[in-house]
C-alpha positions as CSV (number, residue, x, y, z in Angstrom):
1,X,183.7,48.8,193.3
2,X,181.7,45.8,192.7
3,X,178.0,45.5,193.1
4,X,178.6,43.8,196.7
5,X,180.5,46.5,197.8
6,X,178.3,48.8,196.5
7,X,175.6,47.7,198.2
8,X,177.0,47.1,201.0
9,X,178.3,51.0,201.7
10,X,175.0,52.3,200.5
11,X,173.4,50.2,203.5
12,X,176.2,51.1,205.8
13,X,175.5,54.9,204.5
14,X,172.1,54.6,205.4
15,X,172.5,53.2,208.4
16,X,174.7,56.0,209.6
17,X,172.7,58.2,208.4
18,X,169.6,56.7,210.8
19,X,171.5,56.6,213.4
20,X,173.0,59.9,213.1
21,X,169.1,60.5,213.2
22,X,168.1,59.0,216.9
23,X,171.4,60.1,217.9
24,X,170.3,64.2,217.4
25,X,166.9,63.4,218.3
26,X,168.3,62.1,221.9
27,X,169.5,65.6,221.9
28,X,166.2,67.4,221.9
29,X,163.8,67.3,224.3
30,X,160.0,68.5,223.4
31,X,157.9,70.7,226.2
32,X,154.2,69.7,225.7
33,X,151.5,70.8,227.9
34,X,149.2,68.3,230.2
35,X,146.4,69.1,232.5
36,X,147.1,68.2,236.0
37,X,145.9,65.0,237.8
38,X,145.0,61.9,236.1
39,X,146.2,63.9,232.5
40,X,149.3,64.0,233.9
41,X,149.7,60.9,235.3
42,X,148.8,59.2,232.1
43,X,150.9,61.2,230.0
44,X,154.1,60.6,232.5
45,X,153.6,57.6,232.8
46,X,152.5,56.2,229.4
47,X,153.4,58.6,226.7
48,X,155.8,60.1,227.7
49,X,157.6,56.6,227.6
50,X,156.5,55.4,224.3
51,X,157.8,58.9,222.9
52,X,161.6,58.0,224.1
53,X,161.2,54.8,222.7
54,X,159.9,55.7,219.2
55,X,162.2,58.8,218.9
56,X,165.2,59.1,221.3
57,X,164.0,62.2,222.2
58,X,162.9,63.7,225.7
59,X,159.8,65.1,226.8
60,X,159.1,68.1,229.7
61,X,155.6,68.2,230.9
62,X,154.4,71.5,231.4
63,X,151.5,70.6,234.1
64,X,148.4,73.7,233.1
65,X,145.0,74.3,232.6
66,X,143.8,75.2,229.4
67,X,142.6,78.8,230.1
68,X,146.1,79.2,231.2
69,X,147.9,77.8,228.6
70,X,146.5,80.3,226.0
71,X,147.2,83.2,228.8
72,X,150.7,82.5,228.5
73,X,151.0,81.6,224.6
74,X,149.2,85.2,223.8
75,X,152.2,86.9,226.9
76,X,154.8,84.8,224.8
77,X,153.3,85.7,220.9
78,X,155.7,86.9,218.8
79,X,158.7,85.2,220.3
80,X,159.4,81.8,221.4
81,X,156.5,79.9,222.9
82,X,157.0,78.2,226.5
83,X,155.8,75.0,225.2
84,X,155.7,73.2,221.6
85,X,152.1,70.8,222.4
86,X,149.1,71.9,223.3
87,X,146.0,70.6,224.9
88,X,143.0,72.5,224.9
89,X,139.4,71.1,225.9
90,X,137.1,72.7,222.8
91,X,136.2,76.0,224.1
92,X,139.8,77.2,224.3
93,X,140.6,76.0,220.4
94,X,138.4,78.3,219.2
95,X,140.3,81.2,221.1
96,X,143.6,79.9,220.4
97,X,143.2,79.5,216.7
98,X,141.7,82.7,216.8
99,X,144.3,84.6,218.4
100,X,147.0,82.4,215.9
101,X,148.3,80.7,219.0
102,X,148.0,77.2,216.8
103,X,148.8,76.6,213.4
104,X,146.6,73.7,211.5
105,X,147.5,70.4,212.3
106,X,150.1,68.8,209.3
107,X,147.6,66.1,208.2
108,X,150.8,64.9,205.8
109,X,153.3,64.0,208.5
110,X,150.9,62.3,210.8
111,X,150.8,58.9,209.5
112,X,148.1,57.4,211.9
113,X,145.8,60.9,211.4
114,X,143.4,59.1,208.6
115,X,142.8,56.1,211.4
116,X,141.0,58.4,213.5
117,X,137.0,58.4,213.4
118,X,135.7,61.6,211.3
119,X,134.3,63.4,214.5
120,X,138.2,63.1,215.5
121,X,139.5,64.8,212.8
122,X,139.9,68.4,213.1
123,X,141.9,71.0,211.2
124,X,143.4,72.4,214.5
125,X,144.5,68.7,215.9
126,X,143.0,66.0,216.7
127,X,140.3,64.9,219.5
128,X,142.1,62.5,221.7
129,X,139.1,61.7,224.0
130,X,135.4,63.5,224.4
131,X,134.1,63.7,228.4
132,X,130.8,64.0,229.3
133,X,129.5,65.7,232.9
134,X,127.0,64.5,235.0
135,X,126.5,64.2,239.0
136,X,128.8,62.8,240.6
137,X,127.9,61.0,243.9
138,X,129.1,58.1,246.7
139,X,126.9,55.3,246.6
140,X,127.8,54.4,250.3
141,X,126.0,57.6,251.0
142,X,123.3,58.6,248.4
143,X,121.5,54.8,247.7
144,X,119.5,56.3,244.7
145,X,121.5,57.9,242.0
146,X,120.4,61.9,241.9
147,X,118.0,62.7,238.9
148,X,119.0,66.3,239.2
149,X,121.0,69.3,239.4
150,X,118.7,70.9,241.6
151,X,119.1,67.9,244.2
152,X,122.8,69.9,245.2
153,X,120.9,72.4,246.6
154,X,119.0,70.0,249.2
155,X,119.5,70.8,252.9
156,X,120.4,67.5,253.5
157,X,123.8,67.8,251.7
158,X,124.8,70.7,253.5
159,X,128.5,70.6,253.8
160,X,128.7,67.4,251.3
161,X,128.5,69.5,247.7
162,X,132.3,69.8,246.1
163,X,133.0,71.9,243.6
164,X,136.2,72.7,241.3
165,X,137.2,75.7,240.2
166,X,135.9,77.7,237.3
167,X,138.8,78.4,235.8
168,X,139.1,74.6,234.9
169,X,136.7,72.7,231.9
170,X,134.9,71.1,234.3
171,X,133.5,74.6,236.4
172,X,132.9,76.3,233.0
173,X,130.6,73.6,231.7
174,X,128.9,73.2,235.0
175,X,128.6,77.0,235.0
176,X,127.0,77.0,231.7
177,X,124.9,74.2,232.1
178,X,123.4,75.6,235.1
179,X,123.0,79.7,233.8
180,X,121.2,77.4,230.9
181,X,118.8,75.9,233.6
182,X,118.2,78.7,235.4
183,X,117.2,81.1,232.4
184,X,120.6,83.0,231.4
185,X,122.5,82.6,228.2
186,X,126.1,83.9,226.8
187,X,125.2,87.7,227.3
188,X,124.5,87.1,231.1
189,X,125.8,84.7,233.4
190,X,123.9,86.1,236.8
191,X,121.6,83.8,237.2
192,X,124.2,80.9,237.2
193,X,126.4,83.3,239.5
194,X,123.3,84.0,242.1
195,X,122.2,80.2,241.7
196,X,126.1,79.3,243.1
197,X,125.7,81.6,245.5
198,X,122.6,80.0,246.9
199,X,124.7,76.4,247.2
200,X,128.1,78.1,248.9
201,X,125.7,77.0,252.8
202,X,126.4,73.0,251.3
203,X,129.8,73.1,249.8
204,X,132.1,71.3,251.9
205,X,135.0,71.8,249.6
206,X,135.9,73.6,246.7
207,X,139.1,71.7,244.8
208,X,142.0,74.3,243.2
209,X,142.1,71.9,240.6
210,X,141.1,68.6,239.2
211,X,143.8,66.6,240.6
212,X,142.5,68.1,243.8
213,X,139.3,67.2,243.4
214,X,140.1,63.4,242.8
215,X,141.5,63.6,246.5
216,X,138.4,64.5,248.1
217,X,136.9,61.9,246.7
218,X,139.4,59.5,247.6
219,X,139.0,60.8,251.2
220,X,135.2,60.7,251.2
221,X,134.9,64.5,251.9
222,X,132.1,65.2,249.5
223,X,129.7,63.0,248.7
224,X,127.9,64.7,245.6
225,X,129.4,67.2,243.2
226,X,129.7,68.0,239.4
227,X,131.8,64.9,237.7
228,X,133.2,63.8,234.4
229,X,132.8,60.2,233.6
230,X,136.3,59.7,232.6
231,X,137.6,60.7,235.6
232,X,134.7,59.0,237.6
233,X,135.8,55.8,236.4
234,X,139.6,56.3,237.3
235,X,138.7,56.7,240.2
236,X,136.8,53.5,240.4
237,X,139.6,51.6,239.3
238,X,141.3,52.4,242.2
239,X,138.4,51.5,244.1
240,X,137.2,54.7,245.2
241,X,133.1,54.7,246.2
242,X,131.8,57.2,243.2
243,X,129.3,56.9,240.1
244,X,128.0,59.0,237.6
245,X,124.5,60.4,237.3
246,X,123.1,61.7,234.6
247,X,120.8,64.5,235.3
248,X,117.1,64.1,233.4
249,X,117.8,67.4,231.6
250,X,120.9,65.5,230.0
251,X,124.2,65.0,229.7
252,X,127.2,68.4,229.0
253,X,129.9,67.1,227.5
254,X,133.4,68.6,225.6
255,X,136.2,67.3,223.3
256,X,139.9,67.5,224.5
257,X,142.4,67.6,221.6
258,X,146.7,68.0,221.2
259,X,147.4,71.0,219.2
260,X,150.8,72.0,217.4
261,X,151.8,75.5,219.0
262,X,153.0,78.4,216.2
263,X,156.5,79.0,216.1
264,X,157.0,76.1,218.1
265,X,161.0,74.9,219.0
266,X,160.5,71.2,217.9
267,X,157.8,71.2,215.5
268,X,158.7,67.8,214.0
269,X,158.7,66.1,217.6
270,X,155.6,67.7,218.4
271,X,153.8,66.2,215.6
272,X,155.5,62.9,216.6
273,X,154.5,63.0,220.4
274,X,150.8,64.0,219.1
């Protein structure tokens, strides 16, 4: 064989061999994890496209809070996990690395990992986004912009106060922030628990979920309530009457970061999708 000929199979080889590639990662389709509402929106909508298109490959959404996601990793440890990406907001990394329900994050394979800022990078997988909570409120209804938690608690919002439920990020740091207010600390939550029971006369609506709670304030039935200013400002781009407050004993805030799940079924597509 000449040199052209040579050439040319080796390129034909390697050719084959990339598409032999795609053609088994169209086979495969990667489960990852994605909290409900505007999460999974996004992650439908956006990412999950851009994975197809970069690997062939198919992507299930698994739509679940975080707390829940590590309930059903620790039922599944030891055998196949229900998903292969996680998202956890920071609270639950710490217990899923603890538990070994993550591995750390292949720095090696992720090309585009050394772009991220430094308070990005983490061992466990990276930060994607950081939210920060304040007082959420409807400007057609409240003219000046609350200056405190406490201002919930007025009679004049009886009926008016949302809440969401605390078994998402979003009630757990409100929860925390307030049993720091009122005195408490980790060993004993009471005195966020009695100061929740004092508001119950002016909550209107309490939301199963966060996607929930985006539709009460697209239907106006609360007016003030614990927010997050991402999803404040979704909302206002679809122009929904809400702005973010931020109380004068400052702001609570959290990171939300993709994780790589142990003994995950498509380890190399998760790290691509992340």
């Amino acid at each position: 064989m000449d040199r052209r000929g040579l050439l040319v199979g080796t390129a034909a080889l390697g050719a084959t061999s990339l598409l032999s590639a795609r053609a088994l990662a169209q086979a495969k389709t990667l489960v990852a994890a994605t909290f409900p509402g505007t999460w999974n929106e996004a992650h439908r909508n956006i990412l999950a496209p851009a994975f197809r298109r970069a690997t062939g490959a198919t992507v299930t959404q698994s739509i679940i809070l975080g707390t829940d996601q590590v309930a059903r990793l620790q039922a599944a440890k030891g055998s196949r996990p229900p998903f292969d990406v996680a998202i956890f907001d920071s609270p639950q990394v710490l217990d899923a690395a603890r538990e070994g329900l993550i591995v750390e994050y292949p720095v090696a394979k992720s090309p585009h990992y050394a772009e991220l800022l430094p308070g990005f990078q983490d061992k466990w997988g990276p930060k994607i986004t950081i939210q920060v909570i304040g007082i959420g409120y409807n400007p057609k209804k409240i003219a000046t912009a609350p200056k405190s938690w406490d201002e919930l608690w007025e009679p004049k919002y009886k009926g008016r106060v949302g809440l969401t439920a605390l078994n998402s990020q979003l009630g757990i740091a409100f929860l925390a922030e307030l049993n720091r207010l009122k005195g408490g600390d980790e060993g004993n939550f009471e005195p966020a628990f009695k100061a929740l029971r004092e508001l119950l006369p002016n909550v209107g609506a309490i939301a199963a979920n966060l996607g929930a709670y985006a539709t009460l304030w697209q239907q106006e039935q609360i007016d003030i309530a614990p927010y997050n200013f991402n999803f404040v400002q979704t909302l206002k781009g679809k122009d929904v009457p809400v702005e973010l407050a931020i109380p004068a004993s400052g702001p609570v805030g959290w990171s939300t970061s993709l994780h790589l799940v142990t003994n995950a079924a498509e380890p190399e597509l998760a790290v691509k999708y992340i």
